[in-house]
PDB file with SEQRES, HELIX, SHEET and CRYST1 records, atoms N, CA, C and O in Angstrom:
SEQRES   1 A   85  UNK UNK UNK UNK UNK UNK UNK UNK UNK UNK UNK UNK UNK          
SEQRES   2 A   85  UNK UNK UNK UNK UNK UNK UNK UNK UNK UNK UNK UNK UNK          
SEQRES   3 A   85  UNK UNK UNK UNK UNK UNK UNK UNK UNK UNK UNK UNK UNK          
SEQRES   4 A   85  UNK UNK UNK UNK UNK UNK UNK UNK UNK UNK UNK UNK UNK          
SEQRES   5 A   85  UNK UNK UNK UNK UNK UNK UNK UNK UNK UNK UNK UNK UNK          
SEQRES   6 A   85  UNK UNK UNK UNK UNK UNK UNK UNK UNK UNK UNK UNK UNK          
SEQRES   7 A   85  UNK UNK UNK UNK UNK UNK UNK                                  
HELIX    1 AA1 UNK A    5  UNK A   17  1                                  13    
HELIX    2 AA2 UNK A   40  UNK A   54  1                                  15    
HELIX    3 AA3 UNK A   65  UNK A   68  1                                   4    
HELIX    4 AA4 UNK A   71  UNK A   83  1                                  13    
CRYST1    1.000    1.000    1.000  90.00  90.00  90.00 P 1           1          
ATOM      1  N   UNK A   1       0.848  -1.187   0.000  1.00  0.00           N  
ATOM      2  CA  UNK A   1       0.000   0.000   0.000  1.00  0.00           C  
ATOM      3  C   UNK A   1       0.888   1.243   0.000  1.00  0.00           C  
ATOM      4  O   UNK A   1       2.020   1.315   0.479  1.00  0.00           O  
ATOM      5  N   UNK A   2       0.184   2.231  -0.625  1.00  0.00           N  
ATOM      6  CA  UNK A   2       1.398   3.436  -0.576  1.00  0.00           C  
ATOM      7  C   UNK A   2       0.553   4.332   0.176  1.00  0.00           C  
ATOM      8  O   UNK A   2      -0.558   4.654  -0.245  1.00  0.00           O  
ATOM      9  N   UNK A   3       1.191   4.897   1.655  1.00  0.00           N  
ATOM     10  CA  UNK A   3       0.889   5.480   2.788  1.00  0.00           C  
ATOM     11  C   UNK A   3       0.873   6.799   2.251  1.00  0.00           C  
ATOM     12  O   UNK A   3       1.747   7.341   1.574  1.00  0.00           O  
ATOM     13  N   UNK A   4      -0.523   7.379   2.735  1.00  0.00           N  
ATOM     14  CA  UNK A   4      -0.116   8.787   2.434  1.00  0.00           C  
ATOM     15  C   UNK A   4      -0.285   9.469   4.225  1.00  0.00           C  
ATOM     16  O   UNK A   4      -0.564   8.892   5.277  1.00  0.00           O  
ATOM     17  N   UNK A   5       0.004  10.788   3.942  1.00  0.00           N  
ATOM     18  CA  UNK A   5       0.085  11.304   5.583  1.00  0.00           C  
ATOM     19  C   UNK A   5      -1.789  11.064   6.061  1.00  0.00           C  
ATOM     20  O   UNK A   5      -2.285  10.388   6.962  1.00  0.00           O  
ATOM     21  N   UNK A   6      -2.350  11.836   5.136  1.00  0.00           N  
ATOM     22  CA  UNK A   6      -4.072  11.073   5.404  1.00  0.00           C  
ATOM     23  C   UNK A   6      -4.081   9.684   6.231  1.00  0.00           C  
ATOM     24  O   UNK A   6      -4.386   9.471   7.405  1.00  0.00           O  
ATOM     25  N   UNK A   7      -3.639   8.810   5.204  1.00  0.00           N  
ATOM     26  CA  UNK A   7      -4.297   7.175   6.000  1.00  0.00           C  
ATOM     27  C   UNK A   7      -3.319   6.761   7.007  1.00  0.00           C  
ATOM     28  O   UNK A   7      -3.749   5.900   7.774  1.00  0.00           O  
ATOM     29  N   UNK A   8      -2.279   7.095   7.179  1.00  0.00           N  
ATOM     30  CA  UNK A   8      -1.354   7.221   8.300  1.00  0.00           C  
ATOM     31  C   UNK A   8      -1.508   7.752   9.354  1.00  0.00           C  
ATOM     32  O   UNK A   8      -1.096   7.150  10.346  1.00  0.00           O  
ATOM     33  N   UNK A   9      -2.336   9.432   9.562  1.00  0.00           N  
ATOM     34  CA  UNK A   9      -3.188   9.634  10.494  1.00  0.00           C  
ATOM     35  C   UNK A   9      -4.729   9.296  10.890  1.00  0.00           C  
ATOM     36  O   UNK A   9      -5.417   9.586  11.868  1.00  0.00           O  
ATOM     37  N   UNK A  10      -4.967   8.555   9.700  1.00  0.00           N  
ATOM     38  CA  UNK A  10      -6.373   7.606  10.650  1.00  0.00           C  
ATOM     39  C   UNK A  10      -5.585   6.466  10.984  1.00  0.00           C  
ATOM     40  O   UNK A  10      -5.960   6.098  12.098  1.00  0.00           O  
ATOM     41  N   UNK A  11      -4.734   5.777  10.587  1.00  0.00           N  
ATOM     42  CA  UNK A  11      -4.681   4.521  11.291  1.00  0.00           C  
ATOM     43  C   UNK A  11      -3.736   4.579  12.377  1.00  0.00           C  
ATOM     44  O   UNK A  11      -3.574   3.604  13.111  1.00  0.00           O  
ATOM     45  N   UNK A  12      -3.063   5.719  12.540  1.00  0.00           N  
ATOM     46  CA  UNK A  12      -2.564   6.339  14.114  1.00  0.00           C  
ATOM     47  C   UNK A  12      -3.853   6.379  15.136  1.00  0.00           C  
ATOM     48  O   UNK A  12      -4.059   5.721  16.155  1.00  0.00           O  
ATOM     49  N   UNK A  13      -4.730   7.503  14.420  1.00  0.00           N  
ATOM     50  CA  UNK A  13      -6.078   7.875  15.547  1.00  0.00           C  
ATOM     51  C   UNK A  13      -6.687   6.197  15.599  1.00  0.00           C  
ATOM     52  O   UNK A  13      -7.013   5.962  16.763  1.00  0.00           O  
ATOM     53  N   UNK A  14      -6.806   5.605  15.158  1.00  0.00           N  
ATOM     54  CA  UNK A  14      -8.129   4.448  15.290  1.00  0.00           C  
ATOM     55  C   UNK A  14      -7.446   3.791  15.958  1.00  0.00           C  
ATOM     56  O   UNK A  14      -8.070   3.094  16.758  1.00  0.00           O  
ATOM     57  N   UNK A  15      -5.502   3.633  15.998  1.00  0.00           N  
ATOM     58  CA  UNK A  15      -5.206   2.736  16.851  1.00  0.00           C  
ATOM     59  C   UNK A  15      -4.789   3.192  18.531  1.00  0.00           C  
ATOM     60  O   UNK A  15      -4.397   2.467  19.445  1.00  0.00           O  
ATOM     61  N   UNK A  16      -5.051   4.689  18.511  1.00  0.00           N  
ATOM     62  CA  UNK A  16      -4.961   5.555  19.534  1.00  0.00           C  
ATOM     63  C   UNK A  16      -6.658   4.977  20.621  1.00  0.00           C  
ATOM     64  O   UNK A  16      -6.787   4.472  21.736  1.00  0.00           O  
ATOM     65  N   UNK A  17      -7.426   5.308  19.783  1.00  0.00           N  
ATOM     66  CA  UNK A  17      -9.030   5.632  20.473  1.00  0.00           C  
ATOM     67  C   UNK A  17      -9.137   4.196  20.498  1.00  0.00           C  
ATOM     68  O   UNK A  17      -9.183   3.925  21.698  1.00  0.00           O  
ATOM     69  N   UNK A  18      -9.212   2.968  19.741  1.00  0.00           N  
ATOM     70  CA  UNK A  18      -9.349   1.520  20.059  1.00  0.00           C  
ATOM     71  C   UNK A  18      -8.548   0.540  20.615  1.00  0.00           C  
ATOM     72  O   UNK A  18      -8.933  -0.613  20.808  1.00  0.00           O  
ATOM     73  N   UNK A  19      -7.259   1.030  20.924  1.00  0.00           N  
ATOM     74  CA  UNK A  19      -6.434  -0.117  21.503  1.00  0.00           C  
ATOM     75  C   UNK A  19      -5.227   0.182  22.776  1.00  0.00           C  
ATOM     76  O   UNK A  19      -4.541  -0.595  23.440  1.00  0.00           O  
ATOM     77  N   UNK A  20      -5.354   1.869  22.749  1.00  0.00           N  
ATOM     78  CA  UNK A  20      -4.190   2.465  23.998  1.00  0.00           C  
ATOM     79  C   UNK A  20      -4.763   3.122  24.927  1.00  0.00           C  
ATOM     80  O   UNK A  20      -4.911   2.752  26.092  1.00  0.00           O  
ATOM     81  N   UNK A  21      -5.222   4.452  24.287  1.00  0.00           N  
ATOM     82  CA  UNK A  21      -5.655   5.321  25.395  1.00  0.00           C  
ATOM     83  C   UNK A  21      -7.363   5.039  25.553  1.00  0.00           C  
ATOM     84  O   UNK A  21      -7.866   4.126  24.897  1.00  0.00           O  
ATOM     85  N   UNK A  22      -8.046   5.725  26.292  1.00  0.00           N  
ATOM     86  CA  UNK A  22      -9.589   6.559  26.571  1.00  0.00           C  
ATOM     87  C   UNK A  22      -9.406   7.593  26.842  1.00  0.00           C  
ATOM     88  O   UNK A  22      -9.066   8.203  27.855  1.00  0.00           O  
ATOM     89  N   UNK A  23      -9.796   7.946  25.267  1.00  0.00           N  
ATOM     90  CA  UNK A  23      -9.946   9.187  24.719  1.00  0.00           C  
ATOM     91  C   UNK A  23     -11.126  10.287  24.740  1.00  0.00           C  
ATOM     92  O   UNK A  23     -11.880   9.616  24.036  1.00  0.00           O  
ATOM     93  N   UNK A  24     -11.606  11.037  24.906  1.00  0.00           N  
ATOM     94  CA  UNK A  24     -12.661  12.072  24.527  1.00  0.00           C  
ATOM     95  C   UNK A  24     -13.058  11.999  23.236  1.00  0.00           C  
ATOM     96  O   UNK A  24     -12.392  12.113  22.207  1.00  0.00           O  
ATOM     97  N   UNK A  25     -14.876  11.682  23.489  1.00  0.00           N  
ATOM     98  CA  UNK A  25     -15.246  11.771  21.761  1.00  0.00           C  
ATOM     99  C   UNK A  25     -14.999  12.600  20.812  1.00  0.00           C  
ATOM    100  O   UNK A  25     -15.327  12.411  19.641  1.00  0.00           O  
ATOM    101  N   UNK A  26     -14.267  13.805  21.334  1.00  0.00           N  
ATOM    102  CA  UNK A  26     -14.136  14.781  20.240  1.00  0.00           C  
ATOM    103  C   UNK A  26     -12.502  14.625  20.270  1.00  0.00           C  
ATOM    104  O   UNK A  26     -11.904  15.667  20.003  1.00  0.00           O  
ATOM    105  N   UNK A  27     -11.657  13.422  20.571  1.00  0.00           N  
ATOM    106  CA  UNK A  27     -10.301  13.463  20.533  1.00  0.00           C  
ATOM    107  C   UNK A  27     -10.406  13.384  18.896  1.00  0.00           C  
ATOM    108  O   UNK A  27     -11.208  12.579  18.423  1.00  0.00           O  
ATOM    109  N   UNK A  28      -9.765  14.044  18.189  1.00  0.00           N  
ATOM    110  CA  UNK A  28      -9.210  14.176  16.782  1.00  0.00           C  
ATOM    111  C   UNK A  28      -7.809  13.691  16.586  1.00  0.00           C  
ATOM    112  O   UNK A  28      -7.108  13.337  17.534  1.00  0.00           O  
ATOM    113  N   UNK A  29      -7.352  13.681  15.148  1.00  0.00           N  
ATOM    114  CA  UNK A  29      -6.089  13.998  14.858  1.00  0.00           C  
ATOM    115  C   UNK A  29      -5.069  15.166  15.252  1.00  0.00           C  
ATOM    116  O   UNK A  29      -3.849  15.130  15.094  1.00  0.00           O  
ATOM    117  N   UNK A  30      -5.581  15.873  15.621  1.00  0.00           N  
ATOM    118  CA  UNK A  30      -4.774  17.454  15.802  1.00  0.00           C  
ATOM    119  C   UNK A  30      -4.715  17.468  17.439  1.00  0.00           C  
ATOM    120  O   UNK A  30      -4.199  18.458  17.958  1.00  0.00           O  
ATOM    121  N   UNK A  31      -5.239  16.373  18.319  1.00  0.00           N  
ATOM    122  CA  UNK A  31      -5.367  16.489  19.502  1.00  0.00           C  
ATOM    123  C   UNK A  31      -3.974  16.037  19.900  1.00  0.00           C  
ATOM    124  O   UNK A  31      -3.245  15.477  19.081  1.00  0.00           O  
ATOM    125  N   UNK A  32      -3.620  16.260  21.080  1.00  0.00           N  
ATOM    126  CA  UNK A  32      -2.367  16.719  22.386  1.00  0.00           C  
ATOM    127  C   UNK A  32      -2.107  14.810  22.647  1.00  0.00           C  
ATOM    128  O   UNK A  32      -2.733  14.094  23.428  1.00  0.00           O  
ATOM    129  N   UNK A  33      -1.248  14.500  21.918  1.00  0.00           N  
ATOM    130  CA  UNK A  33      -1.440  12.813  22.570  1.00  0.00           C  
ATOM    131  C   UNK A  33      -1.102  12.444  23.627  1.00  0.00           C  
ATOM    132  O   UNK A  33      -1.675  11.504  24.178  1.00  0.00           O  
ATOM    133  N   UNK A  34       0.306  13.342  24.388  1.00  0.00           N  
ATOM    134  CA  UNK A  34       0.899  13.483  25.572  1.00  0.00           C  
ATOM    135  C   UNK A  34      -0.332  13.668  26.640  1.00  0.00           C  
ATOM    136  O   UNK A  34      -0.476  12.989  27.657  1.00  0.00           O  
ATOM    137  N   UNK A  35      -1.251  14.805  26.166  1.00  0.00           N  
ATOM    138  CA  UNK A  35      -2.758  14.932  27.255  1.00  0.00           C  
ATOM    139  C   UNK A  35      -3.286  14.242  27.747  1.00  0.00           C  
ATOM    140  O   UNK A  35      -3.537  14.121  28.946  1.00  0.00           O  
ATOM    141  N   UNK A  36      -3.677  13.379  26.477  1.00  0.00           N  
ATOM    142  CA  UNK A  36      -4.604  12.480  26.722  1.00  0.00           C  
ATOM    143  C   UNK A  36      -4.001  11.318  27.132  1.00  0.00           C  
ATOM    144  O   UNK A  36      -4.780  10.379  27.293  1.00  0.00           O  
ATOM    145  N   UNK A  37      -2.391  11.025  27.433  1.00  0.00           N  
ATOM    146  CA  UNK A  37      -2.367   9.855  28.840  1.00  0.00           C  
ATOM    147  C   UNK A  37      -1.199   8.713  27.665  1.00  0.00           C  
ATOM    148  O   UNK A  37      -0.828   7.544  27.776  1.00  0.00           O  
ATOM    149  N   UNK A  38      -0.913   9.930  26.475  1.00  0.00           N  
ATOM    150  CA  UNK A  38       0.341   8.734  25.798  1.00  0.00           C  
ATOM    151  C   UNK A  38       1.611   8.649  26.469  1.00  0.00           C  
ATOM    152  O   UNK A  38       2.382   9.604  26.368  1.00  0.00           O  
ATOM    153  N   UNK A  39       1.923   7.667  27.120  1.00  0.00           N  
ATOM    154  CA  UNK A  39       3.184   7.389  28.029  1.00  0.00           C  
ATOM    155  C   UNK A  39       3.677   6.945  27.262  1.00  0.00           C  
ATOM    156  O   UNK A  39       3.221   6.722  26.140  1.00  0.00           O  
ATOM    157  N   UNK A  40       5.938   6.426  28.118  1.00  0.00           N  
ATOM    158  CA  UNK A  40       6.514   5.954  26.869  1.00  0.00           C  
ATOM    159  C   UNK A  40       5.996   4.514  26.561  1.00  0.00           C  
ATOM    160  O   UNK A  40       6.155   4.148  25.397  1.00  0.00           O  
ATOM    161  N   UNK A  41       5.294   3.487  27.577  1.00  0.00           N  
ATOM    162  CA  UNK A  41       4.782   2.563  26.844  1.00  0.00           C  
ATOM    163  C   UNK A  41       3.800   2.614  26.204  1.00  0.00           C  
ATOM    164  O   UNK A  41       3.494   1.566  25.635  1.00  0.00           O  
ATOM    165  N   UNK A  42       3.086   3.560  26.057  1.00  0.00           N  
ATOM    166  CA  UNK A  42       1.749   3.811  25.019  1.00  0.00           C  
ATOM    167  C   UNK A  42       2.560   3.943  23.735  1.00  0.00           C  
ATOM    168  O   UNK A  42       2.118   3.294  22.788  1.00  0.00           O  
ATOM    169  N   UNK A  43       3.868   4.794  23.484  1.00  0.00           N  
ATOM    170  CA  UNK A  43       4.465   4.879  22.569  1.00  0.00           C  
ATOM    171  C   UNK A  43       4.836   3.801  21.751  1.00  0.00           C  
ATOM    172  O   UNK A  43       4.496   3.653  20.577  1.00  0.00           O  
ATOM    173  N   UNK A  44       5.646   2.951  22.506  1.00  0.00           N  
ATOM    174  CA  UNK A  44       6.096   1.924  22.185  1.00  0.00           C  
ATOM    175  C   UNK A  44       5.158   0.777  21.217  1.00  0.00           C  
ATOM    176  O   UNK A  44       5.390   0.259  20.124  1.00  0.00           O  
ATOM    177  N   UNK A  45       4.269   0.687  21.959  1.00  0.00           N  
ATOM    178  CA  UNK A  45       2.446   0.194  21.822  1.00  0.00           C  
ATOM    179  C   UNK A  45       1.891   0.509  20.130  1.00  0.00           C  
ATOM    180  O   UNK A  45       1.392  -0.203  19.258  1.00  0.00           O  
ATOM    181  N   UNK A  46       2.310   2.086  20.229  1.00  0.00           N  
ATOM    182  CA  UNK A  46       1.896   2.456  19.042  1.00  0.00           C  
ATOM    183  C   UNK A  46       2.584   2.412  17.968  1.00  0.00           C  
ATOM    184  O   UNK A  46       2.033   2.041  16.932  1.00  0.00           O  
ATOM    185  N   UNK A  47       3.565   2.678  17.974  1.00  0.00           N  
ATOM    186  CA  UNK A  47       5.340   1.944  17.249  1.00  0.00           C  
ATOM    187  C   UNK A  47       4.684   0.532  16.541  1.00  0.00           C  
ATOM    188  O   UNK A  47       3.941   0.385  15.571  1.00  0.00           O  
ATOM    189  N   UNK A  48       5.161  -0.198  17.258  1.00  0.00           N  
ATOM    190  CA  UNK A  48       4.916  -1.784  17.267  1.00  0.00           C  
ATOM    191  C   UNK A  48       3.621  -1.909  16.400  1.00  0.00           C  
ATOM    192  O   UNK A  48       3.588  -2.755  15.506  1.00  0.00           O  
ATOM    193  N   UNK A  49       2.493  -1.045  16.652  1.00  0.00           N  
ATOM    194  CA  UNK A  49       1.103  -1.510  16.086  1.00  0.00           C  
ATOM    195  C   UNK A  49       1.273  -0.814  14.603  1.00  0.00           C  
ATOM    196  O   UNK A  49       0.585  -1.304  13.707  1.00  0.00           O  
ATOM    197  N   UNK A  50       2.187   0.353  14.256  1.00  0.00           N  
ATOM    198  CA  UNK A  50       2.030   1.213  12.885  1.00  0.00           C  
ATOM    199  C   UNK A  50       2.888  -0.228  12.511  1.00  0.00           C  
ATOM    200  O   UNK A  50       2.167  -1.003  11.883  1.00  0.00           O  
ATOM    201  N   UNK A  51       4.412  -0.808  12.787  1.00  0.00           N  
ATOM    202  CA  UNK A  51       5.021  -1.100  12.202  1.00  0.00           C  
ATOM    203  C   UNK A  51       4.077  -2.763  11.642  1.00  0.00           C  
ATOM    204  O   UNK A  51       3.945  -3.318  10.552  1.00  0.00           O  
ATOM    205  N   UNK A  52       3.729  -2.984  12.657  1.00  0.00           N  
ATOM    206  CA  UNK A  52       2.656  -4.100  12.264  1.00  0.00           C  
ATOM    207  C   UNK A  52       1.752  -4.407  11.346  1.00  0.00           C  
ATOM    208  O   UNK A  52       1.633  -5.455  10.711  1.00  0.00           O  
ATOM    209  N   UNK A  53       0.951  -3.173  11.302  1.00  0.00           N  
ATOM    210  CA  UNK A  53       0.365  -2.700  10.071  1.00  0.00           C  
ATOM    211  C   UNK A  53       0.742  -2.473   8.642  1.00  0.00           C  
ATOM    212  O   UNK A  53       0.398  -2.963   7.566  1.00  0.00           O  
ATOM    213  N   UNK A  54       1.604  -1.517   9.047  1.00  0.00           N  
ATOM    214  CA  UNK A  54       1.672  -1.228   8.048  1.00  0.00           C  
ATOM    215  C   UNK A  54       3.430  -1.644   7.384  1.00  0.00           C  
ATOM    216  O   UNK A  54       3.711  -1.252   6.252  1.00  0.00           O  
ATOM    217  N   UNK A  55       4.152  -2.192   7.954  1.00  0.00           N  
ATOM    218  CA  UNK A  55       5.329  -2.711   7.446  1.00  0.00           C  
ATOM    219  C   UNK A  55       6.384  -1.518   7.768  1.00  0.00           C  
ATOM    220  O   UNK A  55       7.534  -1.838   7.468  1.00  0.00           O  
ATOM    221  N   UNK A  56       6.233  -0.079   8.371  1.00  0.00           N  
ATOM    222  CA  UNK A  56       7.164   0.905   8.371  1.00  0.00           C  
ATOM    223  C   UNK A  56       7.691   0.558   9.613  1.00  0.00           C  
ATOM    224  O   UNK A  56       7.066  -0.082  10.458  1.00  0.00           O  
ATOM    225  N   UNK A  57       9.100   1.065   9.769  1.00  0.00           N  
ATOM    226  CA  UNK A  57       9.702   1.636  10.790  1.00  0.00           C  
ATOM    227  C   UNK A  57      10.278   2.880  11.177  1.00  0.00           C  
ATOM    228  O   UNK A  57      10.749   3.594  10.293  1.00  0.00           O  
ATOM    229  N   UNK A  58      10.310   3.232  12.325  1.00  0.00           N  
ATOM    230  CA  UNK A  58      10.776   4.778  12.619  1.00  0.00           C  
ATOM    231  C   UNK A  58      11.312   4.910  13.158  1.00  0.00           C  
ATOM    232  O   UNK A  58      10.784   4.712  14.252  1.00  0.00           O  
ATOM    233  N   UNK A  59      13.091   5.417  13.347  1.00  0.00           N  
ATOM    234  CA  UNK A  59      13.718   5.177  13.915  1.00  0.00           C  
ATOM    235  C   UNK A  59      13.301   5.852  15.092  1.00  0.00           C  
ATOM    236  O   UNK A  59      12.268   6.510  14.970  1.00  0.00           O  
ATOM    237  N   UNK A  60      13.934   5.846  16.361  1.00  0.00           N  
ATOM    238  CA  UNK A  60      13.783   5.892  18.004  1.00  0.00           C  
ATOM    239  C   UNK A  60      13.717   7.416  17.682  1.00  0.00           C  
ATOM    240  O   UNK A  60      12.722   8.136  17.770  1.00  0.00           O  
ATOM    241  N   UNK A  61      14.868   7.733  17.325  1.00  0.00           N  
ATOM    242  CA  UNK A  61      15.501   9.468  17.330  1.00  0.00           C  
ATOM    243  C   UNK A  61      14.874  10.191  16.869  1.00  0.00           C  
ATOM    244  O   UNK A  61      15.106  11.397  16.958  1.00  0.00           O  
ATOM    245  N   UNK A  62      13.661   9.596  16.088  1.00  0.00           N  
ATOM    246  CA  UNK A  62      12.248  10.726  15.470  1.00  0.00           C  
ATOM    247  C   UNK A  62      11.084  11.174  16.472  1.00  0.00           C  
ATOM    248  O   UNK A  62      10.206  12.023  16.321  1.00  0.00           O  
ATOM    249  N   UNK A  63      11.329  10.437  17.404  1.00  0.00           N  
ATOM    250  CA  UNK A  63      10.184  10.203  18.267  1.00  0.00           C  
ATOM    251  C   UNK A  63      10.229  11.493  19.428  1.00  0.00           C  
ATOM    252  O   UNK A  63      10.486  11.286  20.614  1.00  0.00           O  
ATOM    253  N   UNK A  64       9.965  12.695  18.927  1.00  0.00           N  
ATOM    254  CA  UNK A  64      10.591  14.002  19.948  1.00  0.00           C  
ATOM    255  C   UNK A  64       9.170  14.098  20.123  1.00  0.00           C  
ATOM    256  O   UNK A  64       8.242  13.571  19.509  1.00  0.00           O  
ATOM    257  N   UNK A  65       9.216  15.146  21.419  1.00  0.00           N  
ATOM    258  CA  UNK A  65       7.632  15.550  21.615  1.00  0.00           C  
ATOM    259  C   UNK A  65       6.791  16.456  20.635  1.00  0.00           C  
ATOM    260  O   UNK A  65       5.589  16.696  20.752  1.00  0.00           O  
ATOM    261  N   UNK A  66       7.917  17.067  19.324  1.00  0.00           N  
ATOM    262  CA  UNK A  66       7.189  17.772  18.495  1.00  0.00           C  
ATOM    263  C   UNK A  66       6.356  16.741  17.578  1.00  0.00           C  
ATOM    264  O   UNK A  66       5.212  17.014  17.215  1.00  0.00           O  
ATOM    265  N   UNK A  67       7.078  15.393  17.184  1.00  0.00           N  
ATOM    266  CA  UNK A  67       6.562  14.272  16.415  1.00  0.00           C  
ATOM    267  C   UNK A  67       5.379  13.769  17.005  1.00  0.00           C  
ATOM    268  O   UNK A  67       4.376  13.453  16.364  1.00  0.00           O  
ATOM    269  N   UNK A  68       5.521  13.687  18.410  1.00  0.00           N  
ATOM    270  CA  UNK A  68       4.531  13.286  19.119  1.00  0.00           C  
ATOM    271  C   UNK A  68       3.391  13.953  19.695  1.00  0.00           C  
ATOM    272  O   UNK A  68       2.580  13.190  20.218  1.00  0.00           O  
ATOM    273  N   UNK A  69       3.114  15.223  19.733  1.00  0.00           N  
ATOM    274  CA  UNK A  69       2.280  16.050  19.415  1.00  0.00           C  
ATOM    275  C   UNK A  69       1.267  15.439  19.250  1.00  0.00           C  
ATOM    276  O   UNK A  69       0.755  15.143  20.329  1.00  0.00           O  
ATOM    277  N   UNK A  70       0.625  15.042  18.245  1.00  0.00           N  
ATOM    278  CA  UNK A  70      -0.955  14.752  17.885  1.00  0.00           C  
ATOM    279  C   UNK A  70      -0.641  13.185  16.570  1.00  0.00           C  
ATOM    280  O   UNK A  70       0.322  12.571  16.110  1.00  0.00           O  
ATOM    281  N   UNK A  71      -1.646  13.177  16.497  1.00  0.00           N  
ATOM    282  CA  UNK A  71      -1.807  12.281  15.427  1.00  0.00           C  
ATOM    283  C   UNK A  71      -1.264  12.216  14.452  1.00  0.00           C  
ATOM    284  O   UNK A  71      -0.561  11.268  14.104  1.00  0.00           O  
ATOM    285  N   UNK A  72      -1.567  13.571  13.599  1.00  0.00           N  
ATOM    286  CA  UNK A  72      -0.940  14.420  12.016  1.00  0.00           C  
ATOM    287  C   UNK A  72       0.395  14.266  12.623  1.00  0.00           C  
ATOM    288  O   UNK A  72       1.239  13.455  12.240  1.00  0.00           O  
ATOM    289  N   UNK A  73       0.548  15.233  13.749  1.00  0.00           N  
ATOM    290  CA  UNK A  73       2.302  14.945  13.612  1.00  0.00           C  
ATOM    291  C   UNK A  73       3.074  14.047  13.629  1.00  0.00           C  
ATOM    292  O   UNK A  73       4.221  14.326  13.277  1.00  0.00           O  
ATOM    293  N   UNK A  74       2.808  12.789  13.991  1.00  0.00           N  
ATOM    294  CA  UNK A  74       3.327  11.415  13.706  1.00  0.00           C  
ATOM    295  C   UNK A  74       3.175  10.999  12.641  1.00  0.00           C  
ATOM    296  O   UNK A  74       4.064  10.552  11.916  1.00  0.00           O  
ATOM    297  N   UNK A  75       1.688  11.112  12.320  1.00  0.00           N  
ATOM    298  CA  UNK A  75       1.391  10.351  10.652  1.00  0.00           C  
ATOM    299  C   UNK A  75       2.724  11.394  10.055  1.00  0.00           C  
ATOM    300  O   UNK A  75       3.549  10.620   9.570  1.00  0.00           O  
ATOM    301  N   UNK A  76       3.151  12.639   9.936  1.00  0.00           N  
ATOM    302  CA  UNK A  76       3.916  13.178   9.013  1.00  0.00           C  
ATOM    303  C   UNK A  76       5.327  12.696   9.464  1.00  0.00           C  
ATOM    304  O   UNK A  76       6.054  12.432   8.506  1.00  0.00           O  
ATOM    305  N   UNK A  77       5.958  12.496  10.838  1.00  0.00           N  
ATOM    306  CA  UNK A  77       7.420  11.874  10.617  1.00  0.00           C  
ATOM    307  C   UNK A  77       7.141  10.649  10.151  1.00  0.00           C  
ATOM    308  O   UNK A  77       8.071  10.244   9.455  1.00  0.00           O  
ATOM    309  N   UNK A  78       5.950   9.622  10.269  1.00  0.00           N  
ATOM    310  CA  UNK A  78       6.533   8.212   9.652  1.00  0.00           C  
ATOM    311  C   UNK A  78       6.666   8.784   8.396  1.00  0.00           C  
ATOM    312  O   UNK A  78       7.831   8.756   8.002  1.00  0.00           O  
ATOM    313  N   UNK A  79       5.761   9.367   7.522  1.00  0.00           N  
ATOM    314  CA  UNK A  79       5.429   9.328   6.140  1.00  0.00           C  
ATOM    315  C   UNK A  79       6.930  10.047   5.508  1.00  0.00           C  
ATOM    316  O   UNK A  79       7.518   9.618   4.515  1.00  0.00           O  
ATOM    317  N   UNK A  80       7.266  10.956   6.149  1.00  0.00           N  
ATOM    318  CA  UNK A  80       8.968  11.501   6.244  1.00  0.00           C  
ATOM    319  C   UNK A  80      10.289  10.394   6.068  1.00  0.00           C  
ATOM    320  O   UNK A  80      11.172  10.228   5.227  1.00  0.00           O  
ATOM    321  N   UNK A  81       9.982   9.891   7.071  1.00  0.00           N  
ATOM    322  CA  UNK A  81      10.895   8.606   6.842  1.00  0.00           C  
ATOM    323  C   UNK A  81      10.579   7.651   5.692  1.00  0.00           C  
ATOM    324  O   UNK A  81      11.695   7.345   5.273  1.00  0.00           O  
ATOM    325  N   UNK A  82       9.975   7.230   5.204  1.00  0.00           N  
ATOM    326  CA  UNK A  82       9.991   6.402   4.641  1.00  0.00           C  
ATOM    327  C   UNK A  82       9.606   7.168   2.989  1.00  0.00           C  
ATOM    328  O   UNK A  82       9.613   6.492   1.960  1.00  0.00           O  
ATOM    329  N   UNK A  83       9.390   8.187   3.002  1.00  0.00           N  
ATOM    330  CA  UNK A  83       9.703   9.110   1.724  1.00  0.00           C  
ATOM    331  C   UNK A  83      10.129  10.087   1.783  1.00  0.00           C  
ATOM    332  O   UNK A  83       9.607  10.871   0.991  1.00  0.00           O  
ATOM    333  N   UNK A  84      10.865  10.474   2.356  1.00  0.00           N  
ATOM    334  CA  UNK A  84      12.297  11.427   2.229  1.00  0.00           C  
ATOM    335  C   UNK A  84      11.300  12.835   2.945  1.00  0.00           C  
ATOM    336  O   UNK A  84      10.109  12.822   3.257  1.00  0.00           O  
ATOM    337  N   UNK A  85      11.971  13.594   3.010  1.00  0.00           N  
ATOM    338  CA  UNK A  85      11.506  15.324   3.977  1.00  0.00           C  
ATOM    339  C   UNK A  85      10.760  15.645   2.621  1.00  0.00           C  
ATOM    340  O   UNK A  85      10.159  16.711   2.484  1.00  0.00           O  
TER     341      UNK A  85                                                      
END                                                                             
């Protein structure tokens, strides 16, 4: 499949709201993931479940709190990595 930042941030959010955190119904993509209760094993959690999915990896050293920010901002470092800046 060829990932775009779109389906990369739903399948971040769906694996955020169904399998890590409890989230607020109005938690979005653009929402605070640190807020809402993403620890470093929630991270890890979520790592493991993109790379699962979807076959990517990301290295450790991407993983800053600006990447980690929200949804979009993750969907955009994986999609970064694995197709250039």
């Amino acid at each position: 499949m060829d990932w775009t930042i779109a389906s990369l941030t739903q399948l971040i959010l769906e694996t955020v709201q169904n399998d890590l955190l409890q989230v607020a119904p109005d938690f979005g993509p653009g929402s605070n993931l640190i807020e809402a209760g993403l620890d470093s094993l929630a991270v890890t959690q979520l790592m493991l479940a993109i790379e699962e999915k979807t076959g990517l990896w990301v290295d450790e050293s991407q993983l800053t709190p600006e990447n980690l920010l929200s949804c979009a901002s993750l969907a955009s470092c994986v999609h970064s990595e694995i197709n250039g800046p």
